[in-house]
C-alpha positions as CSV (number, residue, x, y, z in Angstrom):
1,X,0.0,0.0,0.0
2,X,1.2,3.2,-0.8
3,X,1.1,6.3,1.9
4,X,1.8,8.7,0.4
5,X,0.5,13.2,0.9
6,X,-1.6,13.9,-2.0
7,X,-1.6,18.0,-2.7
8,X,-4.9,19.4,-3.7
9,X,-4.5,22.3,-6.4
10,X,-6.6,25.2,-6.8
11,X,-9.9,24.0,-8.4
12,X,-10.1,20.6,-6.8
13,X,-11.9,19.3,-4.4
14,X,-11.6,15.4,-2.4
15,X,-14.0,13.8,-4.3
16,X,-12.0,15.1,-7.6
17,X,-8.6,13.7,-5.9
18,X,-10.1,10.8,-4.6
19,X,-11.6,9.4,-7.9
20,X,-8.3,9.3,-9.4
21,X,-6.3,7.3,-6.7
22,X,-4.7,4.5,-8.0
23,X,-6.1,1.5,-5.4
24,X,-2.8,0.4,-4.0
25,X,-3.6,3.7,-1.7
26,X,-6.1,2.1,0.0
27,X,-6.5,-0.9,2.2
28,X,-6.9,-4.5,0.0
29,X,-10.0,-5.5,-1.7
30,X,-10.6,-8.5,-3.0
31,X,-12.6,-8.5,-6.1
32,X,-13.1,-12.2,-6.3
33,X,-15.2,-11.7,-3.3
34,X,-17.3,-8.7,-4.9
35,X,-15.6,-6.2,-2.7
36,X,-15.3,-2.6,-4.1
37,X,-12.9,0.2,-4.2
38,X,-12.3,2.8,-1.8
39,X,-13.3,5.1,-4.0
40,X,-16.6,3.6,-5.2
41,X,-17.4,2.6,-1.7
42,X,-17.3,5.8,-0.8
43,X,-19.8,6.7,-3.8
44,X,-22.6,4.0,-2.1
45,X,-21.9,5.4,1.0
46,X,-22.8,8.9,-0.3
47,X,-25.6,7.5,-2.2
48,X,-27.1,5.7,0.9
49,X,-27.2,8.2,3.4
50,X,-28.8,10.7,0.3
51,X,-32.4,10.1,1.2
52,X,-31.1,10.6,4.9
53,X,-30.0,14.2,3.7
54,X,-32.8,15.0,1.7
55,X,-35.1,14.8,5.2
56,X,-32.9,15.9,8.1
57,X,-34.6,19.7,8.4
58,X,-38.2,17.6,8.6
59,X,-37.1,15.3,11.0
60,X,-35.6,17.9,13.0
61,X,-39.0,19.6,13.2
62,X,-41.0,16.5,13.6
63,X,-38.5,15.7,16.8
64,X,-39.0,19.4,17.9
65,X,-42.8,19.1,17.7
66,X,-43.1,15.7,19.5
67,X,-40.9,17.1,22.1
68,X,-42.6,19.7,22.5
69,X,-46.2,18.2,22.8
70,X,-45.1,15.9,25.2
71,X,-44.1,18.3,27.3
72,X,-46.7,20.8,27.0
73,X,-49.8,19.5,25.8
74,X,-51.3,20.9,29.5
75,X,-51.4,24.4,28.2
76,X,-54.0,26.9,27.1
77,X,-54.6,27.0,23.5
78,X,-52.9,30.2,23.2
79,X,-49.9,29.5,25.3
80,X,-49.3,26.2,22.9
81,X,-49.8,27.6,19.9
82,X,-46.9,30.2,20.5
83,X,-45.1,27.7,22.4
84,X,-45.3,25.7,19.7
85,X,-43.9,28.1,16.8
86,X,-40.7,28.4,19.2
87,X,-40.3,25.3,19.5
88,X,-40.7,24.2,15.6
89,X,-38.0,25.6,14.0
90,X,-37.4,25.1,10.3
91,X,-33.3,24.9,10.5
92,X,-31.7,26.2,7.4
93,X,-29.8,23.5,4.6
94,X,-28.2,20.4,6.6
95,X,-28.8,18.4,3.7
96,X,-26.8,17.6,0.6
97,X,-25.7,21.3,-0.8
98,X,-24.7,21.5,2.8
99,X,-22.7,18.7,3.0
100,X,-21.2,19.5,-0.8
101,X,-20.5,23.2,0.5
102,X,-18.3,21.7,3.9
103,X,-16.3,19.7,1.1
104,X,-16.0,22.6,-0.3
105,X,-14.5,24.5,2.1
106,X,-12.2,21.7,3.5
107,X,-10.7,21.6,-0.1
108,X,-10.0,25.0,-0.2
109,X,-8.1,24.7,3.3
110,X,-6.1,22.0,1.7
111,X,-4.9,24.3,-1.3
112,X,-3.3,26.1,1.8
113,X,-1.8,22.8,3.4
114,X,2.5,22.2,2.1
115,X,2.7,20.3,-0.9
116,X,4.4,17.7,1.0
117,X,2.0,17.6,3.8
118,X,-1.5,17.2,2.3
119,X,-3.9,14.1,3.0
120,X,-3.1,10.4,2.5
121,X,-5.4,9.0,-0.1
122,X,-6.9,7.0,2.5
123,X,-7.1,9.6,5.1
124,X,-9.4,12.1,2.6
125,X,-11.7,8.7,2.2
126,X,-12.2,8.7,5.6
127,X,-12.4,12.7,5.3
128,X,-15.0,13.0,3.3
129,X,-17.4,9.5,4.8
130,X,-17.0,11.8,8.4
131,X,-18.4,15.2,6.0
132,X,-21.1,12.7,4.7
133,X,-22.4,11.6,8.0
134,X,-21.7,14.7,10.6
135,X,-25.5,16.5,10.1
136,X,-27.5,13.2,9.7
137,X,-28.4,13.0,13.5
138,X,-30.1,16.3,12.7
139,X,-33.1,13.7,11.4
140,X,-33.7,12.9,15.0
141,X,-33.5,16.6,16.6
142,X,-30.9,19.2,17.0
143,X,-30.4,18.6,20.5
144,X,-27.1,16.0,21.0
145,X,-27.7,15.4,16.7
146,X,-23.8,14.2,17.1
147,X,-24.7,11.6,19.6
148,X,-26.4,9.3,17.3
149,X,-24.4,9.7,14.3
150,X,-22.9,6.0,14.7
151,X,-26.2,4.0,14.8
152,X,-27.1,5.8,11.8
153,X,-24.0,4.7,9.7
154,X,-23.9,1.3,10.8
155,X,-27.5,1.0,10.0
156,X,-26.9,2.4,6.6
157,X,-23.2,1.9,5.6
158,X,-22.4,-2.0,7.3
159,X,-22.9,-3.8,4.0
160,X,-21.0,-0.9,2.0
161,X,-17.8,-1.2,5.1
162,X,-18.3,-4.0,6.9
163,X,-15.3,-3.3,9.5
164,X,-17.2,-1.5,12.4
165,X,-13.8,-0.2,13.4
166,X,-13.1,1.4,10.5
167,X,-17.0,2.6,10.8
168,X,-15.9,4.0,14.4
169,X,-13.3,5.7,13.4
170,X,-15.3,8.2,10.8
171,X,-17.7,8.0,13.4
172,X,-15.8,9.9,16.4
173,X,-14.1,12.2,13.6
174,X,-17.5,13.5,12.6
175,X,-18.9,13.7,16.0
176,X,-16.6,15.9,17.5
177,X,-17.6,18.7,14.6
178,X,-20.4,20.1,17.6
179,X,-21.5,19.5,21.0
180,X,-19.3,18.4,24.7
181,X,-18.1,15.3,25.7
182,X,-18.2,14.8,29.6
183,X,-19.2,18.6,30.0
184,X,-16.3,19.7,28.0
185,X,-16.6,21.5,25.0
186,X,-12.3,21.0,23.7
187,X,-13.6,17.5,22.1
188,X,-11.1,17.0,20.0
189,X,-8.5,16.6,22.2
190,X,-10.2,12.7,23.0
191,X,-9.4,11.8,20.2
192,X,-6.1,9.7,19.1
193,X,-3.1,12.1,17.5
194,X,-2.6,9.2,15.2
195,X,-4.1,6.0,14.8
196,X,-3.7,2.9,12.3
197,X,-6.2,0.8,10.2
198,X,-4.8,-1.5,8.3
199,X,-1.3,-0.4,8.3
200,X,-2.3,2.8,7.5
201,X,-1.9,5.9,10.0
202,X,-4.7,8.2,10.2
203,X,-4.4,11.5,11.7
204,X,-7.6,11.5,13.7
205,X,-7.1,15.0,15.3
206,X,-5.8,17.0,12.2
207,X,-8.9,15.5,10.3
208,X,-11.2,16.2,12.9
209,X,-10.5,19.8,13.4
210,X,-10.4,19.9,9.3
211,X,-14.1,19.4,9.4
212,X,-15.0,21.4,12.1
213,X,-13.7,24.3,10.7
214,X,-15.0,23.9,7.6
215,X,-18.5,23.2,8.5
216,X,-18.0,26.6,10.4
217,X,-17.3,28.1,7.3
218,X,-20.4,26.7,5.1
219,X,-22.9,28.8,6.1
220,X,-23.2,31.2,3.3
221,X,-26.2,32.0,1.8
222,X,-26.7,28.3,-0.2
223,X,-27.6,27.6,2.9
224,X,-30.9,29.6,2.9
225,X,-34.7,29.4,1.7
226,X,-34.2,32.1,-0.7
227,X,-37.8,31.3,-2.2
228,X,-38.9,31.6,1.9
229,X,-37.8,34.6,2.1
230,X,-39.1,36.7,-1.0
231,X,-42.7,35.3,-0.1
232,X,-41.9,35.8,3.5
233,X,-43.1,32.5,4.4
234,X,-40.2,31.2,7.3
235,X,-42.0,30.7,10.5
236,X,-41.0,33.6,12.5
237,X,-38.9,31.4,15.2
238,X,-36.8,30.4,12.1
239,X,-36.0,33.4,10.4
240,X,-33.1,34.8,12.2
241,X,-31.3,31.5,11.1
242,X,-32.7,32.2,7.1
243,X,-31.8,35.8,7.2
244,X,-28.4,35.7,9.1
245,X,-27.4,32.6,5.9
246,X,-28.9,34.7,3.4
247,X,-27.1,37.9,4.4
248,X,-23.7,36.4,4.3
249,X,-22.5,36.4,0.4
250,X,-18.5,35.9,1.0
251,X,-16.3,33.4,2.7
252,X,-12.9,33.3,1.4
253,X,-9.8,32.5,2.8
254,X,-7.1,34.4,1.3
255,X,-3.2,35.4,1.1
256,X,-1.6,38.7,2.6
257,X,0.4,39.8,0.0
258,X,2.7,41.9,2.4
259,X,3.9,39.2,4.9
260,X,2.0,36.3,3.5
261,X,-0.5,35.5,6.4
262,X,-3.6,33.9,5.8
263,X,-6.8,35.3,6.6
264,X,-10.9,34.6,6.3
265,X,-12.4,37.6,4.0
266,X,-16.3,37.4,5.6
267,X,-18.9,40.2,3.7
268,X,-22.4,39.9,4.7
269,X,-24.9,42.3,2.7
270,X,-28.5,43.1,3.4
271,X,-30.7,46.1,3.1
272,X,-32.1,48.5,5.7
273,X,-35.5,47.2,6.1
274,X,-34.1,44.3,7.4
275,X,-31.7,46.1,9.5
276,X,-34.9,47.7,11.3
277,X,-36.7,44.3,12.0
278,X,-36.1,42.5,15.0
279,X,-35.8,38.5,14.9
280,X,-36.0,36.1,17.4
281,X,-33.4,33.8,18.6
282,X,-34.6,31.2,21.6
283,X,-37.6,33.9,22.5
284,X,-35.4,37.0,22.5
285,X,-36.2,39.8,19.8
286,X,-32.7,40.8,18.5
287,X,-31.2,42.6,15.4
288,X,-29.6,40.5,12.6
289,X,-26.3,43.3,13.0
290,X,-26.4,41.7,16.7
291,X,-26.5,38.0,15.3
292,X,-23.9,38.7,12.9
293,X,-21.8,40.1,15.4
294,X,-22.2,36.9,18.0
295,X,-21.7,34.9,14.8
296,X,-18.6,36.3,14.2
297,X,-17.6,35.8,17.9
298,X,-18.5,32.4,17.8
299,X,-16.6,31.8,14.6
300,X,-13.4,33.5,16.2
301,X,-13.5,31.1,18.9
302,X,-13.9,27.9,16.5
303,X,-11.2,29.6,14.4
304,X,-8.6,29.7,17.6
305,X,-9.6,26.6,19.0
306,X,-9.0,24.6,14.9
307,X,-5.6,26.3,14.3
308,X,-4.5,24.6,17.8
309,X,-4.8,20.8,16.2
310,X,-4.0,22.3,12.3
311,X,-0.9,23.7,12.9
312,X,1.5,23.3,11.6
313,X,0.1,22.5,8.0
314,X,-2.7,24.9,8.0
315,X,-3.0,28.8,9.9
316,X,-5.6,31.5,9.7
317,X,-4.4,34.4,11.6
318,X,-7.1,36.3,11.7
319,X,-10.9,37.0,10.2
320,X,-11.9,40.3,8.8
321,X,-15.5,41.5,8.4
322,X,-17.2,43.6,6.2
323,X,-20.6,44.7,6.4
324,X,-22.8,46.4,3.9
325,X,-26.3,47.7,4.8
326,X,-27.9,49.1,2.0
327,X,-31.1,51.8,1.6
328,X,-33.9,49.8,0.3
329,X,-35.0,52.6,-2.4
330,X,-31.5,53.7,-2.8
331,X,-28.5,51.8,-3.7
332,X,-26.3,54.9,-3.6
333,X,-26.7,55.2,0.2
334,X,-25.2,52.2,2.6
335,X,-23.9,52.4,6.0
336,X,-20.5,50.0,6.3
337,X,-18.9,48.1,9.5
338,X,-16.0,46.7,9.5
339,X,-14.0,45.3,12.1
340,X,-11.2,42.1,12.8
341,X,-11.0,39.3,15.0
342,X,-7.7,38.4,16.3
343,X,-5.7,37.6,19.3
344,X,-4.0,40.2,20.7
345,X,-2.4,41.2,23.9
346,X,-3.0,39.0,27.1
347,X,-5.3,36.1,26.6
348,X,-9.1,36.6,27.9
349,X,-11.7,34.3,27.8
350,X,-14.3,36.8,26.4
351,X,-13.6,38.0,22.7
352,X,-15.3,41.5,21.8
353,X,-16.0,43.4,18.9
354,X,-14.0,47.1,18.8
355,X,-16.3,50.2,18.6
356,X,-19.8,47.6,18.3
357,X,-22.3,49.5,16.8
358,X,-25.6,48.4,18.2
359,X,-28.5,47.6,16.2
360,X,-30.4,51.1,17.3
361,X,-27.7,52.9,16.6
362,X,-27.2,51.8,13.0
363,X,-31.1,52.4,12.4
364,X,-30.3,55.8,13.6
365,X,-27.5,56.1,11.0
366,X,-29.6,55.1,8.2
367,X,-31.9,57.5,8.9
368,X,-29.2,60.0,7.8
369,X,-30.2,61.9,4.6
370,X,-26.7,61.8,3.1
371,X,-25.0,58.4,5.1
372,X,-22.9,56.7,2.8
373,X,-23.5,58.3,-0.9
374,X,-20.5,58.5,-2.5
375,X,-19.8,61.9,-4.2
């Protein structure tokens, strides 16, 4: 078997490289006994879990709703029915495109990795079977989604890989993409440096914390109901998650030119009507500048807490925002926030934004006859 880094170029993505490994790359097959390929294995693997894909927002709401009845079904009528829209919520994509954009993403990491430090063959198999299963406990609620992720592939995948340790091992790098383990939310860590299957080493951390960051990073836009939107038909306890997707049009890493750091270029757009509506997020009205912001935060922290298991081979040193909010009736006239997440000075636990303009205070500024138009 061969072992050795494959390089992904500008363009590519896993699945490209993967298709085109030669099959000494990947543990023995035996075709006598109508075992397949790596690489076509993985196909029926992504094939099988497709109708798991295609349902995980429903099932998400169905769990919500039967949680929710069961627990309140003592209610008045009116209590329930609101109870009920905040407790239904209508996630954005976790489905297919999603899972397409997180490969996405992870392949245009890679373009950053060394040339002679990128994936295994065999470790961007197991890459991209963890990207295919990470969201499919989402059919069965949000809540712990990542718990359940193994009965799901054994109950779908045994046939297609019939060793359940090589089943487990996809299995714990796609469950610590969310969630805590024992209370603790630096997951990662349980996991082996470096492991072997079949006298192959896999490097369990480095892939993990590939896909975590990358499924941080696919939440642009794709991920919204556009159609939702424009006939303004998202339940109201699921906008905020619609709009905030919708609003976010660029997520690029890309090169300093001066000293040759790497950084995540983040651009959200929306116009001022919707910078004057207030959403709400777990029963508190809030302003989509005031989700972007804790967004951002919360991006910052994955973005700190990834580089710590990609170094050496992959480091983003810091994210830049930009953010345009745009007069309905006038194109002309836009009011623009921009800031960067970084570390800096002492270490705190908290990360904050410099000179936060709140969400009444940028309604304010659009009110401004002459804010932002360009002479």
């Amino acid at each position: 078997m061969k072992n050795e880094n494959v390089h992904l170029s500008e363009g590519k993505t896993l699945e490209d490289i993967l298709s085109k490994q030669d099959n000494k790359a990947f543990p023995p097959f035996s075709k006598e006994r109508s075992e397949k390929s790596y690489p076509e294995r993985y196909k029926d693997i992504k094939l099988s879990l497709k109708k798991i894909h295609n349902t995980s927002e429903k099932g998400a709401m169905a769990a919500s709703l039967e949680e929710y009845i069961n627990k309140r079904a003592s209610v008045t009528d009116k209590k329930f029915k609101e109870g009920l829209e905040s407790a239904l919520i209508y996630l954005n994509n976790h489905g297919k495109d999603h899972v397409d954009k997180v490969i996405e993403k992870v392949s245009e990491i890679l373009q950053y990795f060394p040339p002679d430090n990128g994936l295994t063959p065999y470790e961007i198999f197991i890459l991209l079977c963890a990207i295919q299963i990470h969201d499919t406990g989402i059919t069965f609620g949000r809540d712990n989604h990542e718990q359940v992720i193994g009965p799901i592939f054994d109950k779908e995948c045994s046939k297609i890989l019939p060793n359940k340790f090589e089943r487990d091992l996809i299995t714990k790098i796609a469950m610590v993409h969310s969630g805590q383990i024992f209370g603790n939310n630096d997951i990662i860590k349980y996991l082996s440096d470096t492991s072997m299957m079949y006298n192959l080493s896999v490097r369990e951390r480095l892939l993990a914390s590939l896909l975590r960051f990358g499924d941080e990073l696919a939440d642009d836009n794709t991920r919204a109901d556009r159609y939702g939107i424009e006939v303004n038909k998202i339940p109201k306890y699921s906008q905020i998650f619609h709009y905030y997707s919708h609003s976010l049009h660029t997520v690029k890493i890309i090169r300093n030119q001066e000293n040759n750091e790497l950084l995540l270029d983040l651009v959200y757009n929306f116009n001022s009507d919707i910078a004057r509506k207030k959403f709400y997020r777990n029963n508190i009205k809030k302003y989509l500048i005031e989700e972007i912001y804790d967004r951002t935060i919360k991006m910052e922290k994955e973005r700190r807490y990834c580089m710590r298991y990609l170094r050496p081979y992959f480091y983003l040193s810091k994210i830049v925002v930009n953010i345009r909010v745009t007069d309905k009736n006038y194109a002309l006239k836009f009011q623009e926030i921009n800031y960067v997440l970084e570390e800096e000075g002492y270490p705190d636990v908290e990360i904050a934004i410099k000179d936060r303009l709140s969400g009444a205070k940028l309604i304010s500024l659009l009110k401004s006859k002459n804010n932002g138009v360009k002479k």
